[in-house]
N, CA, C and O atoms as a GROMACS GRO file, in nm:
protein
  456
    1UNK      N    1   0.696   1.619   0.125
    1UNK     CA    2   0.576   1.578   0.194
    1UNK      C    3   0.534   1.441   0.139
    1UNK      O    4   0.515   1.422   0.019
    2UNK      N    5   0.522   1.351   0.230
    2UNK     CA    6   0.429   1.209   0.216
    2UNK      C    7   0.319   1.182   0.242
    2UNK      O    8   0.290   1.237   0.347
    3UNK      N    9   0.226   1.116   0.197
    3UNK     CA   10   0.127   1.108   0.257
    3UNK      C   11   0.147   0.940   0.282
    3UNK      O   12   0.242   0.872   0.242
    4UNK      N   13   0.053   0.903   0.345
    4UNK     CA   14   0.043   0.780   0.398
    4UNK      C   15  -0.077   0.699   0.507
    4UNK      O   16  -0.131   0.764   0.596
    5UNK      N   17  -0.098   0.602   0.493
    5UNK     CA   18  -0.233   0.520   0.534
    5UNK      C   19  -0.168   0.437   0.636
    5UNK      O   20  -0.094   0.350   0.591
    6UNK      N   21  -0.182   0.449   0.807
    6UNK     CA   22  -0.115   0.338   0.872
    6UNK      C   23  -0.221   0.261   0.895
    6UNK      O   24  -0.341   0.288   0.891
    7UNK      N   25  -0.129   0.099   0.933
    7UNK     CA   26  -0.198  -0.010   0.878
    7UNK      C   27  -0.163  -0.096   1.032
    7UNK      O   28  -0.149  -0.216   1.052
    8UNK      N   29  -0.157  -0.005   1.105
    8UNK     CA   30  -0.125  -0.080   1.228
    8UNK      C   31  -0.235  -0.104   1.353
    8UNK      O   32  -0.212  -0.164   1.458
    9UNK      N   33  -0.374  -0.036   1.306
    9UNK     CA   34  -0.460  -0.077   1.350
    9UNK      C   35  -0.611  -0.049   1.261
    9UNK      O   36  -0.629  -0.008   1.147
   10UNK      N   37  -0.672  -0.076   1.329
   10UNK     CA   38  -0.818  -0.075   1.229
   10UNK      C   39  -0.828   0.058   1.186
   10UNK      O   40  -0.856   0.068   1.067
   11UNK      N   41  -0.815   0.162   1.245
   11UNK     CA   42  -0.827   0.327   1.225
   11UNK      C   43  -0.821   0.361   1.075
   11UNK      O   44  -0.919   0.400   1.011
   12UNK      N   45  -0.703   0.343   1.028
   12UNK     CA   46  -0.656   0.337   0.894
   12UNK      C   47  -0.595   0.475   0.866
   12UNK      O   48  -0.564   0.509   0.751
   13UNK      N   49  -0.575   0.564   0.988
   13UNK     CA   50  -0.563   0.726   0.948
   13UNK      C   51  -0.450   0.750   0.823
   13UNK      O   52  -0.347   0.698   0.780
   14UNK      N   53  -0.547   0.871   0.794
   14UNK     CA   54  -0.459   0.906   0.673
   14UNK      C   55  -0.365   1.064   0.687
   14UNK      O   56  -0.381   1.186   0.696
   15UNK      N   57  -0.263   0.959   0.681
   15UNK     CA   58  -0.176   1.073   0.767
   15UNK      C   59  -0.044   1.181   0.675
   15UNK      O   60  -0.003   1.116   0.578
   16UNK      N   61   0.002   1.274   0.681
   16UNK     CA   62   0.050   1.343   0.614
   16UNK      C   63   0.208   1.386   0.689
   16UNK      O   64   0.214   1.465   0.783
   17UNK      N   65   0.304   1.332   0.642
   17UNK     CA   66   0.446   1.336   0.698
   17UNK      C   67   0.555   1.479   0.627
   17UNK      O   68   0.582   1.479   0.507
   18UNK      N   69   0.585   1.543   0.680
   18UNK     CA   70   0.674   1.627   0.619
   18UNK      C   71   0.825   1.579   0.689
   18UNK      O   72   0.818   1.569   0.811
   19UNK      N   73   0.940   1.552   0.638
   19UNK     CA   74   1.033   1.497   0.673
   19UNK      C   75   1.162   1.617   0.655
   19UNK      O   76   1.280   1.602   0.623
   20UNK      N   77   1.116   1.692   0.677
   20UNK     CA   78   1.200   1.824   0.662
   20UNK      C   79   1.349   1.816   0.755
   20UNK      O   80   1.396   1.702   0.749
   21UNK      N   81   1.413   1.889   0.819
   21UNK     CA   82   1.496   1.884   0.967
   21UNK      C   83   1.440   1.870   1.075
   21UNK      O   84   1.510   1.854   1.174
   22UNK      N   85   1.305   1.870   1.086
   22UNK     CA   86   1.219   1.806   1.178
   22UNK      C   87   1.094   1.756   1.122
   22UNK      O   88   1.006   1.803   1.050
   23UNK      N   89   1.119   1.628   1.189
   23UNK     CA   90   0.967   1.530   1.134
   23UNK      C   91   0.812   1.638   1.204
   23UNK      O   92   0.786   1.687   1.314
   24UNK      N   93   0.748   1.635   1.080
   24UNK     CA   94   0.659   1.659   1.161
   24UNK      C   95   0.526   1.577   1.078
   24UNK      O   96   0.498   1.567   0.958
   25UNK      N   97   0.450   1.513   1.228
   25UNK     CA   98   0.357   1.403   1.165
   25UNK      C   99   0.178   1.496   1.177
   25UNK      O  100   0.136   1.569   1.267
   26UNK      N  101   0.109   1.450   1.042
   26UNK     CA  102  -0.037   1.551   1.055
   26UNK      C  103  -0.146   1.409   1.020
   26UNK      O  104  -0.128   1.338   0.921
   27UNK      N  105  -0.234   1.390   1.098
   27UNK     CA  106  -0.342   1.320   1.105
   27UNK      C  107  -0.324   1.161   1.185
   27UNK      O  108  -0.422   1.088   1.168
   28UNK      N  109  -0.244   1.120   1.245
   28UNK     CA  110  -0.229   1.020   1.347
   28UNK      C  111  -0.376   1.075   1.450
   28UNK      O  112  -0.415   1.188   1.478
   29UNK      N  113  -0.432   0.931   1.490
   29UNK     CA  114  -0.492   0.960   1.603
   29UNK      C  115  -0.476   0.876   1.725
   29UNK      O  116  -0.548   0.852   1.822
   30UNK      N  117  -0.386   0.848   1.697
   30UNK     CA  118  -0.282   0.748   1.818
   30UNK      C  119  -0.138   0.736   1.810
   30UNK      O  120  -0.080   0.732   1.701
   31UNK      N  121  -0.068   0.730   1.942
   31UNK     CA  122   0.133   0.747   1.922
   31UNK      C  123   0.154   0.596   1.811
   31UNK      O  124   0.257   0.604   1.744
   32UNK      N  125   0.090   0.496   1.792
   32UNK     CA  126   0.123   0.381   1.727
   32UNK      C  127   0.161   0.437   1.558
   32UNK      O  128   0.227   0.364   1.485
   33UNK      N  129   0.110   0.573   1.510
   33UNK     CA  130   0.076   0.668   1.374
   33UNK      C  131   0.222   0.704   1.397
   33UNK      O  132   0.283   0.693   1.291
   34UNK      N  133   0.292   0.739   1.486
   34UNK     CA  134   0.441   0.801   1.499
   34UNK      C  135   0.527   0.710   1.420
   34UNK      O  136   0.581   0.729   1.310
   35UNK      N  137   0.528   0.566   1.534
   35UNK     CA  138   0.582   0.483   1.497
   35UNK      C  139   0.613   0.452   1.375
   35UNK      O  140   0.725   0.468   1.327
   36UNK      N  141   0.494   0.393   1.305
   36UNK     CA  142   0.482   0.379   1.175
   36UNK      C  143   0.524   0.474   1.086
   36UNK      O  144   0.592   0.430   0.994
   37UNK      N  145   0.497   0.626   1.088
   37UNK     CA  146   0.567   0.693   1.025
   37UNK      C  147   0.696   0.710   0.983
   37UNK      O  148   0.736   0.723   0.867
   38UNK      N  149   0.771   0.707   1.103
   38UNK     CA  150   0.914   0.681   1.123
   38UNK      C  151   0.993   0.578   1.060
   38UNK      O  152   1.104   0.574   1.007
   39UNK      N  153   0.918   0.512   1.077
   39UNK     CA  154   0.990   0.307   1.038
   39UNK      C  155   0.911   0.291   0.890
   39UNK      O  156   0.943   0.182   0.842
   40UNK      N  157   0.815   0.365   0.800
   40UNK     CA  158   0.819   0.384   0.695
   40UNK      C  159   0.922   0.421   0.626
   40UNK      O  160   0.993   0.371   0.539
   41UNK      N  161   0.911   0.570   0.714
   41UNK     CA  162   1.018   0.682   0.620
   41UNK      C  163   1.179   0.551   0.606
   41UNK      O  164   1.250   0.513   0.513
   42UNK      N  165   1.173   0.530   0.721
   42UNK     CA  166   1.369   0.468   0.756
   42UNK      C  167   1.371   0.314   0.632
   42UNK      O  168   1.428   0.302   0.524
   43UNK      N  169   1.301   0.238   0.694
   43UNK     CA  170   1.278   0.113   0.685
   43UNK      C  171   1.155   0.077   0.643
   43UNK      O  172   1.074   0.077   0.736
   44UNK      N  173   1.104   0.042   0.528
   44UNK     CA  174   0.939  -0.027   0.577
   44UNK      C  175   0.959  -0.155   0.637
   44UNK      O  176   1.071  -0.198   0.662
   45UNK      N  177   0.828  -0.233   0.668
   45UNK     CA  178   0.824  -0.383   0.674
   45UNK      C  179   0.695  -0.434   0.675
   45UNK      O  180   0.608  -0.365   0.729
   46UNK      N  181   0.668  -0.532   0.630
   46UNK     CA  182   0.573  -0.560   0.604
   46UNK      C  183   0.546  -0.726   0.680
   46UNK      O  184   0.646  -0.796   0.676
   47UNK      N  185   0.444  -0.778   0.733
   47UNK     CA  186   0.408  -0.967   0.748
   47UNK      C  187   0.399  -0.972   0.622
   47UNK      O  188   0.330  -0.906   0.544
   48UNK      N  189   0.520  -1.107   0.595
   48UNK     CA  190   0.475  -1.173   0.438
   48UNK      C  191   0.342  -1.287   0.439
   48UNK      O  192   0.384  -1.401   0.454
   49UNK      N  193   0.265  -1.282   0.433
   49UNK     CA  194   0.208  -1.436   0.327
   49UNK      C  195   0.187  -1.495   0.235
   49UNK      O  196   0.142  -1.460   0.126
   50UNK      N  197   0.222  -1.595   0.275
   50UNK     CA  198   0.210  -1.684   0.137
   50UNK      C  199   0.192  -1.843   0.115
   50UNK      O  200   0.114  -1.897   0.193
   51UNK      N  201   0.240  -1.906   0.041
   51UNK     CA  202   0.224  -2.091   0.035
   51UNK      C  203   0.339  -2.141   0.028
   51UNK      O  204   0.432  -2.085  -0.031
   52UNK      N  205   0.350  -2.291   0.105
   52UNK     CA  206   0.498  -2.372   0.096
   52UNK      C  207   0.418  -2.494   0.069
   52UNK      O  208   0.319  -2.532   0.132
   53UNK      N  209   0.492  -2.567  -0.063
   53UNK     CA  210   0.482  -2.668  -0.084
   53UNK      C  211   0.433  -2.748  -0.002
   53UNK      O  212   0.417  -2.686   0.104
   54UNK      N  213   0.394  -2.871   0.009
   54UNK     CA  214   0.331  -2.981   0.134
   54UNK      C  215   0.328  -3.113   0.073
   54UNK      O  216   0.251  -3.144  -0.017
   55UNK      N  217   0.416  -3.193   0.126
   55UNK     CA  218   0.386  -3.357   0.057
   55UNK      C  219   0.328  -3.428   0.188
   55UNK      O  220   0.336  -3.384   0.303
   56UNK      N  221   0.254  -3.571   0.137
   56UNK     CA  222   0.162  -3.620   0.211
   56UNK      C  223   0.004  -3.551   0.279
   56UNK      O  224  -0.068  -3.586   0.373
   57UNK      N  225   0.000  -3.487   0.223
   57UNK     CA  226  -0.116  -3.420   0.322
   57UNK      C  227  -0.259  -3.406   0.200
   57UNK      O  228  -0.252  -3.444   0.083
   58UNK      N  229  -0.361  -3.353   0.253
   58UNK     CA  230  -0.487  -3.417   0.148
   58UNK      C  231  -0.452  -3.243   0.034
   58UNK      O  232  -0.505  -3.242  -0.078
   59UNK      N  233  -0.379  -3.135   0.070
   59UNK     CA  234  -0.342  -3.048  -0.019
   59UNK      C  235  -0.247  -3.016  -0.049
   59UNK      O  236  -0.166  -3.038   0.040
   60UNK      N  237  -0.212  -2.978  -0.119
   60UNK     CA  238  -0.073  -2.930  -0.201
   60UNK      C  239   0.023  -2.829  -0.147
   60UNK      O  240   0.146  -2.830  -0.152
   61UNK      N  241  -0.067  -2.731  -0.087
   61UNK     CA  242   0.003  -2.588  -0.044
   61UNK      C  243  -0.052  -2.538   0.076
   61UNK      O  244  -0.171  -2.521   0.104
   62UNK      N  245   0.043  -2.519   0.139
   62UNK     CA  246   0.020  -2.516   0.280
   62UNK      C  247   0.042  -2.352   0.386
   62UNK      O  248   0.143  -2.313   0.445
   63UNK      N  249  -0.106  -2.285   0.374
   63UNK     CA  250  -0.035  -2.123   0.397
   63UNK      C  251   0.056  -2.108   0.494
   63UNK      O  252   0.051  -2.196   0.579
   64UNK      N  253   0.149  -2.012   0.512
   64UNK     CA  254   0.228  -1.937   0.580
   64UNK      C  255   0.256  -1.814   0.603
   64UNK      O  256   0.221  -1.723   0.528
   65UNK      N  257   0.343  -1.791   0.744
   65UNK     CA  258   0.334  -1.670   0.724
   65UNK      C  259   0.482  -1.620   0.801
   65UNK      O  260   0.546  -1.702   0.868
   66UNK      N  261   0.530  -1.473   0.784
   66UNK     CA  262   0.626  -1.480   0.875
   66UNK      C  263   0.610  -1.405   1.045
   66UNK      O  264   0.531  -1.313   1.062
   67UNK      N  265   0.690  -1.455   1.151
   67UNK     CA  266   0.634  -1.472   1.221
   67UNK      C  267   0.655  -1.302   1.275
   67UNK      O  268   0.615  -1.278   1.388
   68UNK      N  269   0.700  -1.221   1.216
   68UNK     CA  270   0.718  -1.075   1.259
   68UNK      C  271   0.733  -1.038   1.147
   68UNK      O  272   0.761  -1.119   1.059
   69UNK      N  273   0.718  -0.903   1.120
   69UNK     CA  274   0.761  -0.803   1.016
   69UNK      C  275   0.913  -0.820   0.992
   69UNK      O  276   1.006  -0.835   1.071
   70UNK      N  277   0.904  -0.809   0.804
   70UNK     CA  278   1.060  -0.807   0.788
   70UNK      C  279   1.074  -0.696   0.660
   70UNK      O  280   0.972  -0.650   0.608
   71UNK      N  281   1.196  -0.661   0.617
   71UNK     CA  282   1.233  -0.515   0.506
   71UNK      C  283   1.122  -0.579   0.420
   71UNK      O  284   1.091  -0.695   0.396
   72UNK      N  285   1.074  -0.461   0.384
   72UNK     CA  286   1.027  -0.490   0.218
   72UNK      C  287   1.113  -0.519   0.120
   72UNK      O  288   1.083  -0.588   0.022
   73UNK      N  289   1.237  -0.462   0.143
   73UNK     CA  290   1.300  -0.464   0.079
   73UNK      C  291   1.400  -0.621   0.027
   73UNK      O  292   1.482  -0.636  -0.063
   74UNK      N  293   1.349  -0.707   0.120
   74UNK     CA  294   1.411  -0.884   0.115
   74UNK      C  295   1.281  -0.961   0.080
   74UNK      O  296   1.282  -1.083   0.065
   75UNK      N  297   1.148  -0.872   0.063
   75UNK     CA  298   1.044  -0.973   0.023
   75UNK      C  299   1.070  -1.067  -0.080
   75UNK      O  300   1.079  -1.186  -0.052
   76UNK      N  301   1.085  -1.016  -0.229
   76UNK     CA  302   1.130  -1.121  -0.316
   76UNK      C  303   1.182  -1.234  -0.269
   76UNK      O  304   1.132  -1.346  -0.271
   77UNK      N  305   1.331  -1.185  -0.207
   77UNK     CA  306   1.399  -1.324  -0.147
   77UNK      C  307   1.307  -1.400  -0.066
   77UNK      O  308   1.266  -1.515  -0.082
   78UNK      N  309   1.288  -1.339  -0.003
   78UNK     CA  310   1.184  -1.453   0.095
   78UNK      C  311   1.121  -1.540   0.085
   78UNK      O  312   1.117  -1.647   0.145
   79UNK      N  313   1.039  -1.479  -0.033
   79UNK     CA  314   0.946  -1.548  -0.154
   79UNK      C  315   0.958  -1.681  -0.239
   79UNK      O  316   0.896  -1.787  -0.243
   80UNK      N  317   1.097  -1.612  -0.326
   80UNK     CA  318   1.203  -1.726  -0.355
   80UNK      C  319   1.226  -1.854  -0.265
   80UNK      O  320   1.191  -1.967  -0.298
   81UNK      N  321   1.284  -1.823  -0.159
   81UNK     CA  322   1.322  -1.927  -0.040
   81UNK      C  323   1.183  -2.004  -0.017
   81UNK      O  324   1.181  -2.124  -0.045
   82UNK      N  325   1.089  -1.955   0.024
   82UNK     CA  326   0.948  -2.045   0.006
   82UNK      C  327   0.940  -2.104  -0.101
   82UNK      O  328   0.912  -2.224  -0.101
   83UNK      N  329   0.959  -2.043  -0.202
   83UNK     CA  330   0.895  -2.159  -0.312
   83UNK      C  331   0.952  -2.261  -0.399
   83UNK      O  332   0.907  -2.322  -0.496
   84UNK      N  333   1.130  -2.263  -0.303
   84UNK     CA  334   1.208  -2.367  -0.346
   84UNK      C  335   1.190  -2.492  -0.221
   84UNK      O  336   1.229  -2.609  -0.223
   85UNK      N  337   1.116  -2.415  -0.114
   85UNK     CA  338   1.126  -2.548   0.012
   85UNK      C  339   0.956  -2.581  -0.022
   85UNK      O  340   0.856  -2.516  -0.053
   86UNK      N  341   0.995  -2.750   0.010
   86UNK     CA  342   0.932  -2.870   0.040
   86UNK      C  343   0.881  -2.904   0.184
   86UNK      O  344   0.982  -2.936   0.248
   87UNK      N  345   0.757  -2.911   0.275
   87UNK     CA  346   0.793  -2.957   0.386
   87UNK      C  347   0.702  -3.087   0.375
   87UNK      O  348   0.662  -3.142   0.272
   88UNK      N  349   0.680  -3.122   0.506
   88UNK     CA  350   0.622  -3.293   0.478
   88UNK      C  351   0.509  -3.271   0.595
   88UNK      O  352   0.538  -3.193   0.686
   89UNK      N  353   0.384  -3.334   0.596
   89UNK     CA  354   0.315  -3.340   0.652
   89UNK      C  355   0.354  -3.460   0.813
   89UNK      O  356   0.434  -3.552   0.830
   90UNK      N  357   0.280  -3.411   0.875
   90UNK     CA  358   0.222  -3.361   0.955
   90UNK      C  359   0.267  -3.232   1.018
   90UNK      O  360   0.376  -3.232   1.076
   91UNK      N  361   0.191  -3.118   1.011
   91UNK     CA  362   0.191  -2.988   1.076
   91UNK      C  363   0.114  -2.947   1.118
   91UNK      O  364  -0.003  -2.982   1.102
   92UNK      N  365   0.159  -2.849   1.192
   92UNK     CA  366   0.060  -2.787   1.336
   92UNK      C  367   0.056  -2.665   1.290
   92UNK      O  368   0.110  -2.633   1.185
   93UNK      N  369  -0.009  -2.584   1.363
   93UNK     CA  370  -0.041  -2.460   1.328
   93UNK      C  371   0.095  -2.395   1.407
   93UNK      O  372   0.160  -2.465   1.485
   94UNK      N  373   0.133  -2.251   1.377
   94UNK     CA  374   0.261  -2.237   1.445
   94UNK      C  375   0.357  -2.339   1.439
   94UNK      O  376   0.409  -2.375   1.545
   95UNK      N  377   0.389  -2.390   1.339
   95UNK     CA  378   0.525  -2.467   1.372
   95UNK      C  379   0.599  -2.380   1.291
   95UNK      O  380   0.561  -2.278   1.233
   96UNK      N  381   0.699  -2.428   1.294
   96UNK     CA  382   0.862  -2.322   1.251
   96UNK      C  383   0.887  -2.394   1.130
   96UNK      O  384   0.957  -2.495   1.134
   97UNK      N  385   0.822  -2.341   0.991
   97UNK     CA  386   0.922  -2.439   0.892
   97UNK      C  387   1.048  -2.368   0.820
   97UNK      O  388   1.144  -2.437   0.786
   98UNK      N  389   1.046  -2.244   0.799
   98UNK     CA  390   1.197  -2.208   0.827
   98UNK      C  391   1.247  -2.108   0.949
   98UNK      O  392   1.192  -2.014   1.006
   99UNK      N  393   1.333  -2.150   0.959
   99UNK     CA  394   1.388  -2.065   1.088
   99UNK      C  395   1.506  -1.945   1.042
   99UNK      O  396   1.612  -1.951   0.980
  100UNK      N  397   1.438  -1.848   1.100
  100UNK     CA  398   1.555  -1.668   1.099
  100UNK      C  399   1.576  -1.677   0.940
  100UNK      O  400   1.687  -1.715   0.900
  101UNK      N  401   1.473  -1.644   0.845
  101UNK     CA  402   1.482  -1.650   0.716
  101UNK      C  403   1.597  -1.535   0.660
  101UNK      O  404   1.579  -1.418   0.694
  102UNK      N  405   1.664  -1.556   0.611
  102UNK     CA  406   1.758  -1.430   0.581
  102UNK      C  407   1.822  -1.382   0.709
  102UNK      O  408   1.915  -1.305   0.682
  103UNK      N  409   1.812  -1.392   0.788
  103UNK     CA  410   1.896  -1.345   0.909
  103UNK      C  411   1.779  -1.190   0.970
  103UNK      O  412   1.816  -1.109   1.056
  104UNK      N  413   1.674  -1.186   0.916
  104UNK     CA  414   1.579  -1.132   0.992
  104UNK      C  415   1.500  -1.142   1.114
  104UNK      O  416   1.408  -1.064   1.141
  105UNK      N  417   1.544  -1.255   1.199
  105UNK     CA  418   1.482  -1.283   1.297
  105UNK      C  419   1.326  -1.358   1.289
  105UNK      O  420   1.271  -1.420   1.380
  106UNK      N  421   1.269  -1.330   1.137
  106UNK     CA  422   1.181  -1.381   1.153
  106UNK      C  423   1.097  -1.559   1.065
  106UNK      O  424   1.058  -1.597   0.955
  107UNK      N  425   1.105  -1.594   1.160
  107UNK     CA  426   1.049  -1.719   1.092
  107UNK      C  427   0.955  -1.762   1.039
  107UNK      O  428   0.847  -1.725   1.086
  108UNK      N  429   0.953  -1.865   0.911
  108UNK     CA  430   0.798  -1.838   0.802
  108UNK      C  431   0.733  -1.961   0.939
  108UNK      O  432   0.805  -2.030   1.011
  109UNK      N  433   0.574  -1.955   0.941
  109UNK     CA  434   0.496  -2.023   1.024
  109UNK      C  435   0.411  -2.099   0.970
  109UNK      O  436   0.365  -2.047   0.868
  110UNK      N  437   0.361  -2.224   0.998
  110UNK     CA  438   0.213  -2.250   0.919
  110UNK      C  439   0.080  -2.184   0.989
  110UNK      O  440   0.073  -2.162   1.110
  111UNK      N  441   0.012  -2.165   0.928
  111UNK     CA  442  -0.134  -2.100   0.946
  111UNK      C  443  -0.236  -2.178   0.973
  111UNK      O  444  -0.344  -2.149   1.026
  112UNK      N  445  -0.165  -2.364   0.900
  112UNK     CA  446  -0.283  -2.416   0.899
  112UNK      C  447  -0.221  -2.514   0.950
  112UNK      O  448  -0.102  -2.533   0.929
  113UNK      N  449  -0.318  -2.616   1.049
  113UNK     CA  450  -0.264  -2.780   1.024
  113UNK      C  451  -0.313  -2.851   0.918
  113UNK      O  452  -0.423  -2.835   0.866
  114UNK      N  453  -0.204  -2.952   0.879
  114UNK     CA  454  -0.223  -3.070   0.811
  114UNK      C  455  -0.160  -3.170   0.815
  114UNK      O  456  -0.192  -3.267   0.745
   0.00000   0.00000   0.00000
């Protein structure tokens, strides 16, 4: 038995998973509680954020984020890879400063312009 808090909408239900030969899910109050259960148990994933370097611009560090959920399990790396890249100012909000990070499909974003 698991217990668990989904985080996929404001609700926050606190939900109770038995993963026996059949899943069975206790306190969801929406099918989105399934989901999440499931892709816990298998896979987690999480949106990373965080900061990438920034030259020229009036600050140093420039938030980001990635642009979909990726393993928890490649966060470190991810992490790593951000905080060896440099980008250069001028940026937009949504621009692509790395692209398909790890081969996850998902790309880190800026949050902010500068």
């Amino acid at each position: 038995m698991k217990q668990m808090i989904c985080i996929l909408c404001p609700k926050g239900c606190e939900m109770t998973v038995e993963d026996g030969e059949e899943f069975k899910l206790n306190g969801n109050k929406c099918d989105k509680g399934i989901n999440f259960a499931k892709t816990e148990l298998i896979s987690p994933e999480r949106t990373l954020t965080s900061t990438i370097r920034i030259k020229g611009a009036i600050h140093e560090m420039l938030p980001v984020k990635t642009s979909c959920p990726i393993p928890k399990s490649l966060m470190d790396e991810v992490i790593s890879i951000i905080d060896r890249t440099v980008v250069a100012s001028p940026v937009r909000v949504g621009d692509v400063l790395i692209e398909d990070v790890l081969g996850t499909k998902a790309n880190i974003v800026a949050t902010r312009s500068m």
